[in-house]
N, C-alpha and C positions, 0 to 999 in steps of 0.2 A: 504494500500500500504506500501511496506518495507521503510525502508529510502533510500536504493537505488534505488529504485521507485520513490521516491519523489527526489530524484538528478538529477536521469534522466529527470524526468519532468522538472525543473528548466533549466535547461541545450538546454532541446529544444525548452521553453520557451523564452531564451537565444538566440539562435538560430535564431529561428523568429522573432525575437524582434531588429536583427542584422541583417535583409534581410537574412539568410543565408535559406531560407526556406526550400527548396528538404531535407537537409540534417534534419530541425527538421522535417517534414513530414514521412520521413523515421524512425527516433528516437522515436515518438510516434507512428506509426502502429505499432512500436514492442511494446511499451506500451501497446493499446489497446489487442494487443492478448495475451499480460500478464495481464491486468488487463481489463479486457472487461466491469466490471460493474461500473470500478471510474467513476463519472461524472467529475470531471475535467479532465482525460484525455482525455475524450471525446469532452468535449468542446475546448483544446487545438486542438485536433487533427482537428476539423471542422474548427476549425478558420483560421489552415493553411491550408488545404484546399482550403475554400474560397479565401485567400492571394494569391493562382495560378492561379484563377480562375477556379477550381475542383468543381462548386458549384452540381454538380449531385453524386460529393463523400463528398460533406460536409455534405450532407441531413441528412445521418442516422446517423453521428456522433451526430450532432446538437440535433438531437429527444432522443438518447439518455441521452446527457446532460441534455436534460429539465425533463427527467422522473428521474433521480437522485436525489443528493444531491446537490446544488449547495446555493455559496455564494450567497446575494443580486445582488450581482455587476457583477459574473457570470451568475448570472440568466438572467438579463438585458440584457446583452450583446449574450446570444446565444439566446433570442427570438427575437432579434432585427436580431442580426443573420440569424436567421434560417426563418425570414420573408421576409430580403431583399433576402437572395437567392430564395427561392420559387417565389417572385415575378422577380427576373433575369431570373429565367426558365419557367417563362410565367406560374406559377403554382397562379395563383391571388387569387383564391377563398382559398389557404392556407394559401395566404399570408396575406389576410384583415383578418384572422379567427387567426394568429398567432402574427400580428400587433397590433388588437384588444385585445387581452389577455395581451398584453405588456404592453397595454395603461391603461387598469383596472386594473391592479397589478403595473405600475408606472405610474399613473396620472402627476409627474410634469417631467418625463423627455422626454421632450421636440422631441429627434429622431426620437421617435415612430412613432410622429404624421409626420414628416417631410415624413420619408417611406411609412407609410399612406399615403397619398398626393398620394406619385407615382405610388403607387399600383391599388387606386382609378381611376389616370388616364390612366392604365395600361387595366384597368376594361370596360372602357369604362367611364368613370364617370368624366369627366375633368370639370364640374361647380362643382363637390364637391371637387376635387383638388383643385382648386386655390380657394376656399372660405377656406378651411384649413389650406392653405400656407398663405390665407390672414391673416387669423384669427393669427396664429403664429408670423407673421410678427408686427402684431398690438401687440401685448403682448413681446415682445423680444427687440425689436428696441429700439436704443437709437438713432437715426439718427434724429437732431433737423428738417432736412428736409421734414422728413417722420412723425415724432411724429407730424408735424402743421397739417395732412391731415388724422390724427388717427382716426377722427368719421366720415368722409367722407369715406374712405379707411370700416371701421367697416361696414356702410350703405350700400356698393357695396358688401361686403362680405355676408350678408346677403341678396340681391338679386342683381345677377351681369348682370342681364338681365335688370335692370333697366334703364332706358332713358328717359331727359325729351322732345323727340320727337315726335310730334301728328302723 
């Protein structure tokens, strides 16, 4: 990309980043049809997107971001991305297939598994949801409330169906 390329990214960067969305939306469509193969503009352009709630025009921005080049921190961010939209558009089996790949390529960050959760429960799969959100929950907290009831809270999460009722 020219350096006026990278201005203008910056700029609707800027933009988005300032609520000003429509107008960086518009700033990088003309990006993308000048630069069709940058993955950061790609990912830029999804993100705002998503930010409209476009998430049926964020899709192919997204996928192409992930087949690029992207930073770490880029990368995170549009598979997280591009999972929570699939799972907005009732698209689930994308979304645990694109949530999942997020979670094997960033094991400790933590959203993955959260979007997971809902996706799962999205799925039909709501004991594997809240055993996830528990699980989460048991490893995150610092809530002196919640940490007294860690291995109790741990035991439910591992079978929530359990009861001590004859």
């Amino acid at each position: 990309m020219s350096a006026s390329g990278d201005e203008r990214l910056a700029h609707a960067v800027k933009l988005r980043e300032d609520g000003q969305t429509e107008q960086a939306r518009q700033l990088l469509l003309e990006l993308r049809a000048e630069y069709p193969t940058d993955a950061h503009v790609a990912y830029q352009t999804a993100w705002v997107h998503d930010s409209l709630g476009l998430e049926d025009e964020a899709v192919p921005h997204y996928e192409a971001a992930i087949a690029g080049d992207l930073s770490d921190d880029e990368l995170r961010g549009a598979l997280l991305g591009l999972g929570s939209t699939y799972r907005a558009l009732g698209r689930d089996a994308e979304s645990d297939r694109t949530l999942r790949q997020g979670i094997e390529r960033f094991p400790d960050y933590r959203p993955f598994r959260v979007f997971h959760a809902l996706t799962m429960y999205n799925a039909g799969q709501p004991r594997e949801a809240v055993r996830q959100l528990l699980k989460l929950l048991i490893e995150t907290t610092a809530d002196a409330d919640i940490v007294r009831y860690r291995s109790s809270l741990d035991a439910y999460a591992d079978d929530l169906d359990r009861s001590w009722l004859v």
